[in-house]
LOPA-576702 format. One record per residue (C-alpha): x, y, z. Coordinates in steps of 0.1 Angstrom, whole numbers, plus 5000, padded with zeros to 4 digits. Layout:
<atoms>
XYZ ...
</atoms>
This chain:
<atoms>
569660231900 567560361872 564360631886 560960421882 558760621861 556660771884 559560941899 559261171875 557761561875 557261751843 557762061836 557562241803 557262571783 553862471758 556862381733 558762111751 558961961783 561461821804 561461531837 562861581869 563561311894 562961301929 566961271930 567061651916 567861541879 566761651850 567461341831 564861431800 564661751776 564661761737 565262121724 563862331710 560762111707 559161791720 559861601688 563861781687 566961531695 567661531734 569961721751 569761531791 568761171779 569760981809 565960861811 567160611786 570660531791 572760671821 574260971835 576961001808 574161061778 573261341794 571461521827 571161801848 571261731890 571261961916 571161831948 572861881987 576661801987 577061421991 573961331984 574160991966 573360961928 569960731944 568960931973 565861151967 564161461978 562361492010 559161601997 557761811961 555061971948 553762221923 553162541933 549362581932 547962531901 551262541878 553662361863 556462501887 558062211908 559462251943 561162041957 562562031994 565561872009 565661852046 569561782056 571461782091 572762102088 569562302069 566262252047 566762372012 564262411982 565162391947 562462531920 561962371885 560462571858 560362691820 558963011814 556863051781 559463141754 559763441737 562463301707 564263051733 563562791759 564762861788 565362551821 565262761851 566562591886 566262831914 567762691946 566262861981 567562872019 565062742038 566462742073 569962682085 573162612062 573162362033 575862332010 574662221973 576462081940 575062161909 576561851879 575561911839 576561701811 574961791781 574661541756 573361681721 571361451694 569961151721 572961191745 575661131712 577461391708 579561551736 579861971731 582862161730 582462371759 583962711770 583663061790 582363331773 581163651794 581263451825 578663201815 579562831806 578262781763 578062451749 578662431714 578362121687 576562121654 573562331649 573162331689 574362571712 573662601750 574262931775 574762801812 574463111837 574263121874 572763451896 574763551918 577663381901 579263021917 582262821916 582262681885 584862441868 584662131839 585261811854 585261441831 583061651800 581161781828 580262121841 580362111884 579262381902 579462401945 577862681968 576262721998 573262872008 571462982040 568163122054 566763372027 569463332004 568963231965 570863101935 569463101902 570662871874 569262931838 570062711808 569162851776 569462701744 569462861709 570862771673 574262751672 574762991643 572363301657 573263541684 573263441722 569763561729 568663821755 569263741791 565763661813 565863771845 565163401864 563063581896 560663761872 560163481854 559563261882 557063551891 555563581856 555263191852 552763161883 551063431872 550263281838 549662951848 547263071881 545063251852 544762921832 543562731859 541362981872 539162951837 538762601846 534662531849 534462221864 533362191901 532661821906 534361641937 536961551918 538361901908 542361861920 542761601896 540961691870 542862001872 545961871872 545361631840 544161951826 547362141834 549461811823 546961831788 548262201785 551262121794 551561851764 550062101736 552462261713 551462621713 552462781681 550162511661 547862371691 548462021686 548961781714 551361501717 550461171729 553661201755 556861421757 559261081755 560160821735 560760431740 559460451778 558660031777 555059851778 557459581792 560259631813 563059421794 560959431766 560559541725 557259731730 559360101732 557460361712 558060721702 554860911710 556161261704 553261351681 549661401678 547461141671 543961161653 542360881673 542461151701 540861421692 537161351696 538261281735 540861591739 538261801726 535461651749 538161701777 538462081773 535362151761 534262021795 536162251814 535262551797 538562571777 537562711741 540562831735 542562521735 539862301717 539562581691 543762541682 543462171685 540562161660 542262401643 545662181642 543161901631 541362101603 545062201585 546461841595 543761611577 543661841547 543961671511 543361341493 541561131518 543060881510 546361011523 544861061560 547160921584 546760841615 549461061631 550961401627 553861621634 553661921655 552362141628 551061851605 554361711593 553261381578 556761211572 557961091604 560360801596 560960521622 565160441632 566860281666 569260451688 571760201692 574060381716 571060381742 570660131766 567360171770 565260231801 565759941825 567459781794 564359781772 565759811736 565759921712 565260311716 563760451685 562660771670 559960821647 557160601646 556260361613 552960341621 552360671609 551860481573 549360191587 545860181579 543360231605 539660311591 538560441627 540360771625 537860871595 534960881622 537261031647 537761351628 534161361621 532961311656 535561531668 534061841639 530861791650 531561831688 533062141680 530562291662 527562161690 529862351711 529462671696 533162651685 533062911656 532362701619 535262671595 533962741560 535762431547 535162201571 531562051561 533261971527 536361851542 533761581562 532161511529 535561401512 536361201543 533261051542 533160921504 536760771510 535160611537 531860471519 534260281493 536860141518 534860071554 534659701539 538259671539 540559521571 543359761585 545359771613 542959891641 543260131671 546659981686 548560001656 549359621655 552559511641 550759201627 548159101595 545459311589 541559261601 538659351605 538959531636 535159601652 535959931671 537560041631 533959961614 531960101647 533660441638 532960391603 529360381621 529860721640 531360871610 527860831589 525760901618 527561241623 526861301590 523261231589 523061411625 524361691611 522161731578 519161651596 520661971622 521462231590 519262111559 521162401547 524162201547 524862031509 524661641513 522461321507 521461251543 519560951526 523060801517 524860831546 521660641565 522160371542 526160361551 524860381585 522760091585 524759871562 528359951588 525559851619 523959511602 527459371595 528959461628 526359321644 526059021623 530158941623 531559131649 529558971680 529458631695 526158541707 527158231728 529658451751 527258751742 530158971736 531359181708 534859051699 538159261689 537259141652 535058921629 535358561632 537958641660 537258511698 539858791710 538159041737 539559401730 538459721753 538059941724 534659751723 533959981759 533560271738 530160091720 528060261746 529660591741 529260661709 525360571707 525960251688 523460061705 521660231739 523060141772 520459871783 521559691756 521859281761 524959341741 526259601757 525959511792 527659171780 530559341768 531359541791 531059231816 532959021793 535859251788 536259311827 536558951833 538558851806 540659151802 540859281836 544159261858 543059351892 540959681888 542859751854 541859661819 544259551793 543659661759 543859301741 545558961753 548558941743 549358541751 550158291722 549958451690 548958781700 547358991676 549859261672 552659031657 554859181691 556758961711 556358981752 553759131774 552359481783 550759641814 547559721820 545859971797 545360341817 542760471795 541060151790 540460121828 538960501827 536660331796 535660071819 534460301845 532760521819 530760261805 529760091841 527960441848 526260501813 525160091819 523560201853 526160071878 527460361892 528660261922 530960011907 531960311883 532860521913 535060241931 536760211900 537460571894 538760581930 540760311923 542360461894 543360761910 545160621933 547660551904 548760861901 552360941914 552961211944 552561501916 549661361901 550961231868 549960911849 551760721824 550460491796 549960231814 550259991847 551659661860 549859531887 552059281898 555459481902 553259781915 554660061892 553960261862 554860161822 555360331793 555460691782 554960921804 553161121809 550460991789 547761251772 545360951766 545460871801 544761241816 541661261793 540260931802 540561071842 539261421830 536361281808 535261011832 535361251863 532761481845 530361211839 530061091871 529761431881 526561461859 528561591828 529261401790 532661511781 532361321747 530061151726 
</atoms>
């Protein structure tokens, strides 16, 4: 029986990341980074594409964990297994690299006797390709390709190959500790140094205590904003500071169904609300790389700007299926790479902007470039808001005229004249951009809302509802006591709503997106919802919500992309960046705070 979603912990190393069920298996980690071929893919096959359990002896392949938890403020799991004969504790963690990633498995005595099997099959390139393995200075290396894997126990264990398998059996009492360590490294370089896995542990808490301790926000709702911070951190790739969307690919919007996505990169439409996220929380640092990622990513023709990067700003990112995969619950096909990365989708100009001019409100030290950068981005923009694309949800179908694409053509010109007005120093035609800003509002207001429902609609002419429309009220479109706001958001948590949960679009008949099937409910939409309910003066509605929404979260705190209501379990990938801001940015504003916009 295949792990629900929220079965899963993460765990991670700021380069990759890896998921650990509450059965003890590691049954996600691509290496050496997020966006690199798995190694344990399991998640979306079975056991024989790859994983990594320890668990007590006998314990069936379904039976889970008594209890886990991170360790304070960290990204180290524990988790506990109380048996007949003993209680046990098995810790999860990757230290921060020095040259390679290192999956650390530390397995503790916690009272009595408890004996414990330990069963890896490592599956390189998406659980394809079985290794050649052998012994070489008493560790277990995996070798195939350009891959190569050290497996190392401390104090050594019984240790033999078993159906392209690597078993391992021990037994452990009160006080007494085994330490597995998996290290990967290319297959043509040295075996790198050997980490010592109780320092590490040691050093590991250490670092990650000191993050969270910079953390500035002290509103009622500090655990989980906290932890969506850590999971944020968690999600950023540290040599470059971009942030992926998820650490997994083709986790289904439908179980059984086509909707499978690989969000393995970083997408544009996220950075005003990242950076709003960790600006909130007095974390410069990280905003600073990610605007930094941002500033190197977008650079060049503007007409070129895509929607989503690579780790470091690779633009090429081809989309293919995994046909060997199963897929989770069945959902196929698996696929790698993502071909949206080439649609059109006019909202990410203003994004970018927004996003620049936050950073620099902030006090984020100004790139020399970046005004002129804006500029360029702006004069694409000026000649091509007019035109339809393929809107915030990267539909699969015919373009439109998307309303939440031209009210960020909006923002984009209002930044701009904002900023000018800020810095006359600044070199620009702030008389221009007003005129773009005026012509963007007349038209959306004239084709992209339906006075007779008194709603803005998901695009002219359309009488679709979509909850990007939420975000009106955030981004100063029209004020809050807006007719036209209010009716909105009304509109859109009637027609849209599933319970307490928004979905981003309806997706019966001829859906807009050209998809077949069904989807959840929307995560961050919901957290939009709430957000706009306070700034329209209904606060105590917002609070239930938010409340509501929290309760979502698995037993570690973790959200994915997005919900279904009606089988009571989380969908998609997992876990989901755009869902831990939406928590993080709506908790500061009902705490008093405006994360973003």
């Amino acid at each position: 029986m295949t792990p629900r979603i929220e079965d899963y912990a993460l765990i991670g190393d700021l380069q990759t990341a890896a998921l650990v069920g509450r059965n003890g298996s590691v049954d996600w980690l691509c290496l050496p980074r997020f966006d690199s071929g798995a190694c344990f893919a399991a998640l979306l096959g079975d056991e024989d594409n790859g994983h990594w359990r320890i668990a007590p002896e006998g314990a069936g392949s379904t039976e889970n964990c008594t209890r886990r938890g991170y360790a304070g403020d960290s990204l180290v799991l524990e988790t506990f297994w109380e048996t007949r004969t003993g209680t046990v504790k098995v810790t999860d963690f990757m230290p921060q690299r020095d040259k390679s990633p290192d999956l650390m498995r530390i397995v503790e005595g916690v009272s009595g006797t408890v004996d414990m099997s330990s069963v890896l099959r490592l599956r390189f390139d998406f659980g394809s390709v079985v290794p050649w393995m052998r012994r070489s200075d008493g560790h277990r290396v995996a070798v195939a390709g350009p891959d190569s894997v050290w497996l190392r126990s401390d104090p050594p264990v019984k240790t033999w190959g078993q159906q392209f398998s690597t078993c391992s059996s021990f037994t452990v009492t009160e006080g007494e500790k085994v330490a597995f360590v998996l290290t990967w490294h290319p297959s043509h370089s040295h075996r790198p140094k050997l980490i010592d896995p109780y320092k590490a542990l040691k050093h590991t808490l250490h670092d990650w205590a000191k993050w969270s301790a910079a953390c500035t926000y002290t509103g009622k709702h500090r655990e989980a904003v906290l932890r969506s911070l850590i999971t944020l951190k968690a999600l950023t790739y540290g040599p470059t500071g971009g942030i992926v969307a998820a650490p997994t690919t083709s986790l289904p919007e439908e179980l059984g169904g086509v909707r499978n996505w690989d969000y393995r990169f970083c997408w544009l439409r996220d950075a005003t609300l990242t950076l709003g996220a960790l600006l909130s929380a007095g974390y410069l640092e990280e905003a600073g790389a990610w605007r930094d990622w941002l500033l190197r990513a977008v650079a060049g023709d503007p007409a070129d700007l895509q929607i989503m990067y690579g780790l470091a700003g690779e633009r090429r990112l081809p989309e293919m299926e995994l046909p060997w995969l199963a897929g989770y619950e069945g959902s196929r096909p698996v696929r790698i790479g993502n071909a949206a990365v080439r649609q059109r989708q006019l909202d990410v100009y203003g994004e970018v902007i927004d996003a620049l001019r936050l950073a620099r409100d902030a006090g984020l030290d100004d790139k020399p470039h970046a005004w002129n950068l804006q500029l360029s981005l702006l004069g694409f923009l000026e000649s091509s808001w007019r035109e339809p694309d393929e809107g915030i949800w990267e539909i699969r179908g015919p373009r439109r005229h998307f309303v939440h694409s031209k009210v960020m053509a909006w923002v984009a010109a209002d930044r701009a004249v904002r900023s000018l007005e800020d810095d006359p120093s600044l070199p620009g035609d702030p008389d221009r951009w007003r005129a773009m800003r005026d012509a963007v509002h007349a038209e959306v207001c004239d084709k992209g809302y339906d006075p007779v429902r008194n709603t803005f609609t998901q695009s002219y002419g359309s009488k679709e509802l979509d909850a990007s429309t939420l975000l009106i009220v955030r981004t100063g479109f029209l004020p809050p006591d807006d007719p036209r706001v209010i009716g909105t958001v009304d509109a859109v948590r009637d027609e849209l709503g599933q319970g307490p949960l928004v979905r981003r679009y309806s997706t019966e008949g001829r859906s807009v997106d050209g998809l077949p099937g069904d989807e959840g409910a929307f995560v961050v939409c919901s957290f939009w919802l709430a957000d706009a309910l306070l700034r329209t003066g209904r606060a105590e509605d917002a609070e239930e919500l938010f409340a509501r929404l929290l309760e979502l979260r698995n037993d570690v705190g973790l959200l994915a992309e997005e919900y279904d209501m009606a089988l009571g379990r989380q969908l998609g990938n997992y876990p989901q960046a755009f869902s831990h801001i939406g928590l993080v940015n709506t908790a500061v504003a009902l705490s008093g705070g405006d994360a973003a916009g």
